[in-house]
C-alpha positions as CSV (number, residue, x, y, z in Angstrom):
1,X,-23.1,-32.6,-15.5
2,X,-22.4,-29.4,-13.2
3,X,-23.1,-26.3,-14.6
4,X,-20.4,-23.3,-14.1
5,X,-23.5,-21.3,-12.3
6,X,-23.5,-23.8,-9.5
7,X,-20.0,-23.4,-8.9
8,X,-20.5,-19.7,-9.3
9,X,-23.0,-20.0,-6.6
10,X,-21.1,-21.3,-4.2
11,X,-18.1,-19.8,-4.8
12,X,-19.8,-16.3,-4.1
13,X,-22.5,-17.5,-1.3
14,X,-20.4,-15.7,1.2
15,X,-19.0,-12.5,-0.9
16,X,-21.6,-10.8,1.9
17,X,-19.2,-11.6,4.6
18,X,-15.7,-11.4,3.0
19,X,-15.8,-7.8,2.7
20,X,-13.3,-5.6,4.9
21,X,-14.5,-4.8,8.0
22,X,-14.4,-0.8,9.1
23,X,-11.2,-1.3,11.0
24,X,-9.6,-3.0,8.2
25,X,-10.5,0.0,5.6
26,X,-8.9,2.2,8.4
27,X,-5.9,0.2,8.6
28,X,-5.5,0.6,4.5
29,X,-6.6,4.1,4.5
30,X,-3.9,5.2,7.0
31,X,-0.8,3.2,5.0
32,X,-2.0,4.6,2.0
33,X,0.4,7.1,1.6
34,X,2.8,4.5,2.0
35,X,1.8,2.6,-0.2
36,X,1.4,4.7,-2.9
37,X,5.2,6.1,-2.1
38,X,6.2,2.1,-2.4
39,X,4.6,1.9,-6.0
40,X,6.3,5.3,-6.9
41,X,9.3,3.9,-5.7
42,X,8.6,0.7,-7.6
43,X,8.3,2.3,-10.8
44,X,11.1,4.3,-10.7
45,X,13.1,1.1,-10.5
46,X,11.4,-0.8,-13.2
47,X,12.4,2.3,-15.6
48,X,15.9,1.8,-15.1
49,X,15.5,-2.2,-15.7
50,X,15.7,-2.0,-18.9
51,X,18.7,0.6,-19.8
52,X,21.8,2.1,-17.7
53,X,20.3,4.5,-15.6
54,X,20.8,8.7,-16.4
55,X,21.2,11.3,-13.6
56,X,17.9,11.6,-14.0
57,X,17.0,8.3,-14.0
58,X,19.2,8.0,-10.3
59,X,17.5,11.1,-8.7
60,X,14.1,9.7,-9.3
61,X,15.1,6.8,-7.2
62,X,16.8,8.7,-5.0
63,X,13.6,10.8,-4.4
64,X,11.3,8.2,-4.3
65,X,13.6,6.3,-1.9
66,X,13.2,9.0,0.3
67,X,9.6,9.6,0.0
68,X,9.2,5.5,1.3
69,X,11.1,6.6,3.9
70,X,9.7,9.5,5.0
71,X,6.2,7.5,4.8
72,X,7.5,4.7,6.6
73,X,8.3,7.6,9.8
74,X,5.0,9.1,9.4
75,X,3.1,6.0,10.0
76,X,5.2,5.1,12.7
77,X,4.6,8.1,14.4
78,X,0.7,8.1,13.4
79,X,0.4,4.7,15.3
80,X,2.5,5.1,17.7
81,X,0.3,8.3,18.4
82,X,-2.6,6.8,18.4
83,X,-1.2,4.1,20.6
84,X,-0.1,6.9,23.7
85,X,-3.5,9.1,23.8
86,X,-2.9,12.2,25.4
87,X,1.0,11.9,24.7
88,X,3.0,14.7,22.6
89,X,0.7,17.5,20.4
């Protein structure tokens, strides 16, 4: 009979060299902002799931909307920035 702390062994015997790597944390830290105006943007639409929407109800969406796409331009530019040293200031 196995025992669940074998499994659990091996399971997590590499845990050590799963973790993100220092360009990957990078990569999550700069879309951040996106993501955090994606999940905004998420949750304004889940509110109006469950009833007709209000005005106020609308704006949020419409705000948040906005937000994910005003994120989506920022990052573009960040990379694209970082892409072209030396370009633009």
């Amino acid at each position: 009979m196995d025992h669940i702390v074998t499994v659990q062994d091996a399971v997590t015997a590499f845990a050590d060299f799963m973790e993100p790597t220092v360009a990957e944390l990078n990569a999550i830290e700069l879309e951040s902002p996106l993501i955090l105006a994606e999940v905004d943007l998420l949750d304004a639409q889940i509110i109006t799931l469950d009833r007709l929407p209000n005005e106020v109800d609308t704006r949020r969406v419409r705000r948040a909307r906005n937000r994910v796409l005003s994120e989506r331009r920022a990052l573009a530019n960040r990379i694209a920035g970082a892409a072209l040293p030396g370009v633009g200031a």
